[in-house]
DRENKOLGU-198984 format. One record per residue (C-alpha): residue number from 1; residue in three letters; x, y, z. Coordinates in steps of 0.05 Angstrom, whole numbers, plus 5000, padded with zeros to 4 digits. Layout:
% DRENKOLGU-198984
+-------+-------+------+------+------+
: marvo : kemar :   px :   py :   pz :
+-------+-------+------+------+------+
:   NUM :   ALA :    X :    Y :    Z :
...
+-------+-------+------+------+------+
This chain:
% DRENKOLGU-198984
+-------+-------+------+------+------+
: marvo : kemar :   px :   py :   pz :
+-------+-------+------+------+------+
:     1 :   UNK : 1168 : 7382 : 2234 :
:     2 :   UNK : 1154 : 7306 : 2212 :
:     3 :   UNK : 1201 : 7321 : 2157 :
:     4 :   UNK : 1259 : 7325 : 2211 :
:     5 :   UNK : 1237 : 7278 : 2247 :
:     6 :   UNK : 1243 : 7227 : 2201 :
:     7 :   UNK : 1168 : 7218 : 2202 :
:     8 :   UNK : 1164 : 7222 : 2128 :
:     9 :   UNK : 1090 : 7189 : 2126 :
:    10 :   UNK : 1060 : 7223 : 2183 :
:    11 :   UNK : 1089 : 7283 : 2138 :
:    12 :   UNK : 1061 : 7261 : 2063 :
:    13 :   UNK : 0989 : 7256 : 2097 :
:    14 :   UNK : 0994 : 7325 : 2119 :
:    15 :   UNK : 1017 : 7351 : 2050 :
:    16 :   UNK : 0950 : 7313 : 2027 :
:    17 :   UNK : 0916 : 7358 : 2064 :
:    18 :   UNK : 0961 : 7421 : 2058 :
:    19 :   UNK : 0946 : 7402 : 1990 :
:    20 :   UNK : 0870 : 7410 : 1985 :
:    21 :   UNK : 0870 : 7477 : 2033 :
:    22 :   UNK : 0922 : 7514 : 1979 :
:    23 :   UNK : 0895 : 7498 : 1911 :
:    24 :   UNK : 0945 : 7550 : 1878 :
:    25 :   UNK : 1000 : 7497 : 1899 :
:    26 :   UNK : 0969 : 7436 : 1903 :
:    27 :   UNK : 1009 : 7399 : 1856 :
:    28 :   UNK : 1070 : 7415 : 1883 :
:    29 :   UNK : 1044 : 7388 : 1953 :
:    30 :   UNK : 1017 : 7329 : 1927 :
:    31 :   UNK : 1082 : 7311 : 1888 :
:    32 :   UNK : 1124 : 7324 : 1949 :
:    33 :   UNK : 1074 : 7281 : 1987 :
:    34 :   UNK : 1082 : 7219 : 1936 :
:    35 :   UNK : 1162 : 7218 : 1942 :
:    36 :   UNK : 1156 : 7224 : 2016 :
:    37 :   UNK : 1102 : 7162 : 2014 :
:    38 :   UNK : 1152 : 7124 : 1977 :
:    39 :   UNK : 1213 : 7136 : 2015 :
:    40 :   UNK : 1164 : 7110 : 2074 :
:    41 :   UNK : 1154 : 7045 : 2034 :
:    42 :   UNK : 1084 : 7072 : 2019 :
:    43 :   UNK : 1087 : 7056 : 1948 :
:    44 :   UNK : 1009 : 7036 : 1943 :
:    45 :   UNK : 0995 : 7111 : 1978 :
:    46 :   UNK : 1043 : 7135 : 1923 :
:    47 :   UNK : 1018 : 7107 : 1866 :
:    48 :   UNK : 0949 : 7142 : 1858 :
:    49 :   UNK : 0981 : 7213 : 1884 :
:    50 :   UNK : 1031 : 7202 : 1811 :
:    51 :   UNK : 0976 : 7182 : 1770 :
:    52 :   UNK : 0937 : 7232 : 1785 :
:    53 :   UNK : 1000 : 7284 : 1774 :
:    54 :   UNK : 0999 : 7246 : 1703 :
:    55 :   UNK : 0937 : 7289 : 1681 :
:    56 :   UNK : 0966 : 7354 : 1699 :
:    57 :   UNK : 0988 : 7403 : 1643 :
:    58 :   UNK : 1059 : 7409 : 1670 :
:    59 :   UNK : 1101 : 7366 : 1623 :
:    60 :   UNK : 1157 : 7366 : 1673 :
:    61 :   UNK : 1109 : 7340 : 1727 :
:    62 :   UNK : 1072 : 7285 : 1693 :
:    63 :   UNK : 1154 : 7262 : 1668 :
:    64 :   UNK : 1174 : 7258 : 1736 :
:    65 :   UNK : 1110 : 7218 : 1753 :
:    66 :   UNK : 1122 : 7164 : 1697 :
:    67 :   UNK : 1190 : 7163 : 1722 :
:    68 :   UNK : 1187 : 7144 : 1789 :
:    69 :   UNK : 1112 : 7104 : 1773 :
:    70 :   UNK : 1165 : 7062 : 1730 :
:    71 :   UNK : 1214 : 7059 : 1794 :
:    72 :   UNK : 1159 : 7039 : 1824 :
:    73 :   UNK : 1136 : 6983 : 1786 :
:    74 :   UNK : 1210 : 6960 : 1774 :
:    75 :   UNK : 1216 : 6959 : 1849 :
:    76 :   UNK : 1151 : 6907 : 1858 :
:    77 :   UNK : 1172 : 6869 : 1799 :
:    78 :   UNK : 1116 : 6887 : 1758 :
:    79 :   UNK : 1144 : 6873 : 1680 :
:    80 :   UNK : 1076 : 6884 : 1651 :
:    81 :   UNK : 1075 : 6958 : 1685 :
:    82 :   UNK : 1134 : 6977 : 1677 :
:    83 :   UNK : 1144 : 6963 : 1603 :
:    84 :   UNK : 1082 : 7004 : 1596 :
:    85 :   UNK : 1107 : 7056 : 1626 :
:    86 :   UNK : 1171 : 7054 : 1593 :
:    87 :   UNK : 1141 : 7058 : 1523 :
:    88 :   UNK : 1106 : 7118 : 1549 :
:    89 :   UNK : 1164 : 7150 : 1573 :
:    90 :   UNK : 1205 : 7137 : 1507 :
:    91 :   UNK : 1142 : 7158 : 1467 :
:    92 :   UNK : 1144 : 7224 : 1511 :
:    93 :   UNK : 1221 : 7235 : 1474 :
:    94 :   UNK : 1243 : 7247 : 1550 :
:    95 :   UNK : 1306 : 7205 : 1572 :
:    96 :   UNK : 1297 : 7165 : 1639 :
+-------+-------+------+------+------+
């Protein structure tokens, strides 16, 4: 597998697609595929794949996407971002 490999962005693209082919799972695909984009240095791949997990209904999922969309942003010095995203995440009552 890419995964063992250490192929991880060969591997996140074909989570993308896992992803659209089973729908009851999707989400958990695509977040596997953003953390595997980032460990890639993929982080503009990333990025859209966690704000899109934002708008799901699963608290726990759209926490873990502000978290690392703050990592993120902390990571590519983006202040502006990441204090955004930061007030959202204390606003949430969820500790980082």
């Amino acid at each position: 597998t890419y995964e063992a490999l250490g192929q991880l962005k060969q591997a996140a693209s074909a989570l993308v697609i896992l992803s659209a082919v089973d729908k009851p799972n999707k989400t958990k695909w695509l977040a596997l595929a953003a953390d595997f984009y980032v460990l890639s240095s993929e982080n503009a791949k990333a990025k859209p794949i966690y704000e899109g997990l934002r708008q799901t209904g699963d608290s726990a999922l759209k926490n873990r996407a502000l978290m690392q969309l703050e990592q993120i942003a902390r990571n590519e010095n983006d202040t502006k971002k990441r204090e955004s995203l930061l007030r959202e995440i204390m606003a949430s009552g969820v500790q980082p």
